[in-house]
Structure formats: C-alpha cells, structure tokens
BADO-352431 format. One line per field, with one value per residue (C-alpha): z, y, x; residue in one letter; chain. Coordinates in nm, 4 decimals, always signed. Last residue first. Example, Ala and Ser with C-alpha at 12.3 -4.5 7.8 and 13.67 -1.06 7.14 Angstrom:
% BADO-352431
z <- +0.7140	+0.7800
y <- -0.1060	-0.4500
x <- +1.3670	+1.2300
rest <- S	A
kette <- A	A
//
This chain:
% BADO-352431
z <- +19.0669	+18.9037	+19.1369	+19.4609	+19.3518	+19.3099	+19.6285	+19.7799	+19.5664	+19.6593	+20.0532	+20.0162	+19.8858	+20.2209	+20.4366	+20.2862	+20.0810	+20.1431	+19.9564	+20.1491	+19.9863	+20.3221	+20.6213	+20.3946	+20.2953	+20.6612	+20.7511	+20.4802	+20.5806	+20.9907	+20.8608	+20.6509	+20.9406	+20.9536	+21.0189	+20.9142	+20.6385	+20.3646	+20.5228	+20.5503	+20.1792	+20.0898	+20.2762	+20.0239	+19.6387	+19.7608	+19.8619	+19.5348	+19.3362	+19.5087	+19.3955	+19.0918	+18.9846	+18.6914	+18.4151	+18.3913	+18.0734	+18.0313	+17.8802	+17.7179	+17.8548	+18.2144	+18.3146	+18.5872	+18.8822	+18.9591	+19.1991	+19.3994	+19.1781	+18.9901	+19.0500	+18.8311	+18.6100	+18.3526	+18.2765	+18.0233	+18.1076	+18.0320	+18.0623	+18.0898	+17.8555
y <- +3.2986	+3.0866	+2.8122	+3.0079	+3.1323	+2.7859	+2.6987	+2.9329	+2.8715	+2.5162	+2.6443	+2.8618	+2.5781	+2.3816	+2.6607	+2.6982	+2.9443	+3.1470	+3.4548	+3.7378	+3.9409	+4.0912	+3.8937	+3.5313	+3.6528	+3.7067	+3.3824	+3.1729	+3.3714	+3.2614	+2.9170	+2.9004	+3.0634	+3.4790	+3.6943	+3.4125	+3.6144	+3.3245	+3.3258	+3.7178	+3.7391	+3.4683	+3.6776	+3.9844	+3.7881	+3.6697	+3.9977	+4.1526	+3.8237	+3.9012	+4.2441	+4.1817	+3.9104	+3.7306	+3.5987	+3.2211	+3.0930	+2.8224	+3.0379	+3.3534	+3.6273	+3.5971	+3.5138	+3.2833	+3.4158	+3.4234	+3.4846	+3.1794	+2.9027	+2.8113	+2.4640	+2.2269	+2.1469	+2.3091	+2.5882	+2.8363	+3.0976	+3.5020	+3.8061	+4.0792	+4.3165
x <- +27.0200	+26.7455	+26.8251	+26.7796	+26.4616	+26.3383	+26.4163	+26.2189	+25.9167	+25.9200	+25.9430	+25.7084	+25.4525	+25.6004	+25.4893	+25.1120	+24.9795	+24.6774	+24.5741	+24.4865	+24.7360	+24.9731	+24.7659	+24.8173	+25.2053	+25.2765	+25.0321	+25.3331	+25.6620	+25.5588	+25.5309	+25.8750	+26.0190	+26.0914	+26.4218	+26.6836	+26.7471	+26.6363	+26.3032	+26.2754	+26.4068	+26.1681	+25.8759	+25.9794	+25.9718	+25.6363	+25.5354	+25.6459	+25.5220	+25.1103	+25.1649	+25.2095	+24.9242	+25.0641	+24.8165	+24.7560	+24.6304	+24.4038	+24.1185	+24.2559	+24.0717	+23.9613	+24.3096	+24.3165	+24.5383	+24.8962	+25.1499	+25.0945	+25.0084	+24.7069	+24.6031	+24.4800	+24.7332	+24.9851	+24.7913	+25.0040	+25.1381	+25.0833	+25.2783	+25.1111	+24.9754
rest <- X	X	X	X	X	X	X	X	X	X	X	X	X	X	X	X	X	X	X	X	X	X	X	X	X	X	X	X	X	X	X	X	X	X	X	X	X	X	X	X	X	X	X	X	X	X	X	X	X	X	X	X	X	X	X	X	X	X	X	X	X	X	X	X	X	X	X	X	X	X	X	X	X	X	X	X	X	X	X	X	X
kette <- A	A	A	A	A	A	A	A	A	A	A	A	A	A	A	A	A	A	A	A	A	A	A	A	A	A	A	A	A	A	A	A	A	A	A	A	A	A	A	A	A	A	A	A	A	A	A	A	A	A	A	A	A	A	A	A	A	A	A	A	A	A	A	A	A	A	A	A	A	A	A	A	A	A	A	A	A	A	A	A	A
//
C-alpha cells in the first residue's frame, strides 16, 4: 500500500492524486515523483529553466505545473539533502 498524506488544503500537489479510499488522503503517484525528481536535476544542471522543467514535466505526465510550483519543489529538495 502506499504511502498516504493527509489533505492539508485544497489542492493536491504534484506527485499525488486523491485516494479513492480513504477520503482526505493523498496517495503518491510514482511516476509523476520520478519525473519530478528528473526536471529538478535538469533545473539544478543548468540543462533546463524553471519554465522549460514545467511543459517537460506537462509533455512527460500530462499534468500541469507551473514554474514557480517547481521552483517550491526545488527548493525543498535541496533542504532535505
């Protein structure tokens, strides 16, 4: 079983989708994280911008999110390692 979270607001997050068991619970979506976890390696590489990471991730899942959202994740990342 995945691992679930708990709906902190109205909007589910990259990554994740609502899970159709447990109501507000979030359930990851893995593919979704891989490609996530890819366009901030190209961001953080120099190889792709913020904006160019964001339509990658939207032609890779087809799931939109938008630079500054990337961005937010980015940092994250960088302050969990």
């Amino acid at each position: 079983m995945p691992e679930l979270v708990r709906m902190k607001n109205g909007v589910v997050p990259f990554g994740y989708r609502m899970s159709d068991e447990h109501s507000g619970y979030l359930e990851p979506v893995e593919n979704e994280i891989e490609y996530l976890e890819k366009a901030i390696m190209y961001v953080h590489n120099g190889d792709l911008s913020l904006r160019s990471a964001a339509d990658w991730l939207f032609t890779k899942t087809g799931r939109r999110i938008s630079a500054m959202g990337l961005s937010k994740h980015s940092k994250k990342r960088a302050e969990q390692r």
